[in-house]
C-alpha positions as CSV (number, residue, x, y, z in Angstrom):
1,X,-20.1,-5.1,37.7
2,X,-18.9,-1.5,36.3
3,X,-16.3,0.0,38.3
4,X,-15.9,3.8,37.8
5,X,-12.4,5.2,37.7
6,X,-11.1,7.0,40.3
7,X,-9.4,10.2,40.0
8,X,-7.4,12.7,42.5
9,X,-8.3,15.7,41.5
10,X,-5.0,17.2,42.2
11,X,-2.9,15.7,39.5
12,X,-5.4,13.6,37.5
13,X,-3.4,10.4,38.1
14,X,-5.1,7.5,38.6
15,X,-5.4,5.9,41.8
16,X,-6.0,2.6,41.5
17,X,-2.9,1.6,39.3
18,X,-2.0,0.9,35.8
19,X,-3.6,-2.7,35.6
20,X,-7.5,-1.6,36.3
21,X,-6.5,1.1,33.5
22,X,-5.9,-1.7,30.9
23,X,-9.2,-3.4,32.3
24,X,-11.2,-0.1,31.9
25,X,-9.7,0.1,28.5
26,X,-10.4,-3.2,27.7
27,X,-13.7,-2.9,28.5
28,X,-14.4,0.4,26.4
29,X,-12.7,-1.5,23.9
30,X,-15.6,-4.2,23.8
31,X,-18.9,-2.7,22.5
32,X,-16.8,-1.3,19.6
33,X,-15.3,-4.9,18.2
34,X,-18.9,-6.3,18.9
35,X,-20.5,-3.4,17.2
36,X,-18.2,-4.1,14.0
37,X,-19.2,-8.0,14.0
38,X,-23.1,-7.7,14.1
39,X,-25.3,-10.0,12.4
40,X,-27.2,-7.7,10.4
41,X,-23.9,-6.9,8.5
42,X,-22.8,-10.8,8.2
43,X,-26.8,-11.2,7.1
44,X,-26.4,-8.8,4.3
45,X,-23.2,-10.0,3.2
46,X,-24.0,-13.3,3.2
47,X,-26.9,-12.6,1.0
48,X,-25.1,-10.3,-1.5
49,X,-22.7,-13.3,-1.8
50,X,-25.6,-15.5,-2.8
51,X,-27.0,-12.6,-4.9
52,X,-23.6,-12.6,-6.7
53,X,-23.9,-16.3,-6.9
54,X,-26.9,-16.2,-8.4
55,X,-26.4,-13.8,-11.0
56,X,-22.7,-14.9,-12.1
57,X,-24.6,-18.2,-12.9
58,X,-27.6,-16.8,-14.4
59,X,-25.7,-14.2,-16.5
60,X,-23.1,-17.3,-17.8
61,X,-26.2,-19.2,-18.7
62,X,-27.7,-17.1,-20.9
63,X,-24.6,-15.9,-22.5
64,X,-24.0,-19.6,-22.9
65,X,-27.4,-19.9,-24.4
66,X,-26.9,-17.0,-26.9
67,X,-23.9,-18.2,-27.8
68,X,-25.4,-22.3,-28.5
69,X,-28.8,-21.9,-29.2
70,X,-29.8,-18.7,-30.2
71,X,-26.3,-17.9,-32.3
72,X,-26.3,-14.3,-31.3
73,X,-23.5,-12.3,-32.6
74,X,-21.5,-11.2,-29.6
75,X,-21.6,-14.6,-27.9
76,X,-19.4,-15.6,-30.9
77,X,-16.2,-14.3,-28.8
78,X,-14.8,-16.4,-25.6
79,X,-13.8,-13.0,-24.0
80,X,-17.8,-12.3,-24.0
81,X,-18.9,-15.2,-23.3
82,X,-16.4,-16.7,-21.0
83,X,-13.7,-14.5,-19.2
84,X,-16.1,-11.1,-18.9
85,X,-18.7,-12.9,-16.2
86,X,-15.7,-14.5,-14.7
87,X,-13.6,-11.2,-14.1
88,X,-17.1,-9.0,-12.8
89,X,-17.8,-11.8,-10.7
90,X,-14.2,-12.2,-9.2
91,X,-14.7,-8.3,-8.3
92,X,-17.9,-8.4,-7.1
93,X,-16.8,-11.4,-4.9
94,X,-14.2,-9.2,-3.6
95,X,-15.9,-6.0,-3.1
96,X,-19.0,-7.8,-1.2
97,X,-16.2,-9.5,1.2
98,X,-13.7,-6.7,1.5
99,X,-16.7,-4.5,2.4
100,X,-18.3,-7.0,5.3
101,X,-17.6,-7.4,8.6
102,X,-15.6,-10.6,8.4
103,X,-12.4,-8.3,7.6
104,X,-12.5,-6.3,11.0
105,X,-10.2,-5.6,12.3
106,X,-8.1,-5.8,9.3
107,X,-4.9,-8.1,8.8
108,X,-2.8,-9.7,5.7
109,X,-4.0,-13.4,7.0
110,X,-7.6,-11.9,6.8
111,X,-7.3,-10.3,3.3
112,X,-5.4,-13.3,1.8
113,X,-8.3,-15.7,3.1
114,X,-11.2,-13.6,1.8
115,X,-9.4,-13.4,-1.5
116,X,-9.0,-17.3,-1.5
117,X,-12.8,-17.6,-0.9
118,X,-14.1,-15.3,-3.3
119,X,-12.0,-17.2,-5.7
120,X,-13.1,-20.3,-4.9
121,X,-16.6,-18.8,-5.0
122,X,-16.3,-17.7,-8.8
123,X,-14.7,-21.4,-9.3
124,X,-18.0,-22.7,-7.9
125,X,-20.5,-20.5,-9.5
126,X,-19.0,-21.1,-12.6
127,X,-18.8,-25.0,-12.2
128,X,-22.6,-24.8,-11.8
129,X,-23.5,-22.9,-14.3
130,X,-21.8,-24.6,-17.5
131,X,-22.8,-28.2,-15.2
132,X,-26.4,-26.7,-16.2
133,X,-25.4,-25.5,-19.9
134,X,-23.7,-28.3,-20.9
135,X,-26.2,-30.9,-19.7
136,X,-29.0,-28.7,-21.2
137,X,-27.4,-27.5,-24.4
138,X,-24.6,-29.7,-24.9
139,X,-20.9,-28.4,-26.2
């Protein structure tokens, strides 16, 4: 049940006291933190995450490849081969979770543990993709 405020028209104080003011703000308050958490917005993050996923792997594979198998120039260097996927996948970790939903409303606990995970999501995408290069290619 919605109450409506009350006003005297007088001096535009309110009439009802300061407690149903925190409970009418409170309830303003709602349909905007629910409106920052929607679904649709943790939906497309969570797939851009597994888009990252998939392309940090796929992208270290085939470098790994070049590099192996094919003998391609440029994958002769570990900064190519090695750190480059693992830095642009450490920021696009970061900018896909810094940009969702799961960081409102915004706090230092918040930001340290989305940092943590995207870090521990480059660890993983990396484990599987040299699990797959080095059981397929060897070292």
């Amino acid at each position: 049940m919605q109450r409506t405020p009350r006003w005297r028209l007088g001096s535009m104080s309110r009439v009802s006291g300061a407690g149903s003011l925190i409970r009418d703000v409170r309830r303003s308050h709602a349909p905007m933190e629910a409106a920052s958490h929607s679904s649709i917005s943790r939906a497309a993050s969570g797939t851009l995450v597994a888009l990252v996923f998939l392309f940090h792997s796929a992208v270290g594979f085939i470098l790994y490849r070049g590099r192996v198998v094919s003998h391609w120039a440029i994958c002769d260097s570990d900064l190519f081969v090695f750190e480059a996927p693992l830095v642009l996948a450490v920021v696009a970790y970061g900018a896909v979770l810094f940009s969702s939903s799961w960081l409102r409303p915004r706090s230092a606990l918040r930001s340290f543990g989305l940092l943590v995970i995207s870090f521990v999501l480059v660890f993983l995408s990396t484990w599987c993709y040299m699990i797959f290069a080095l059981n397929t290619y060897g070292s």
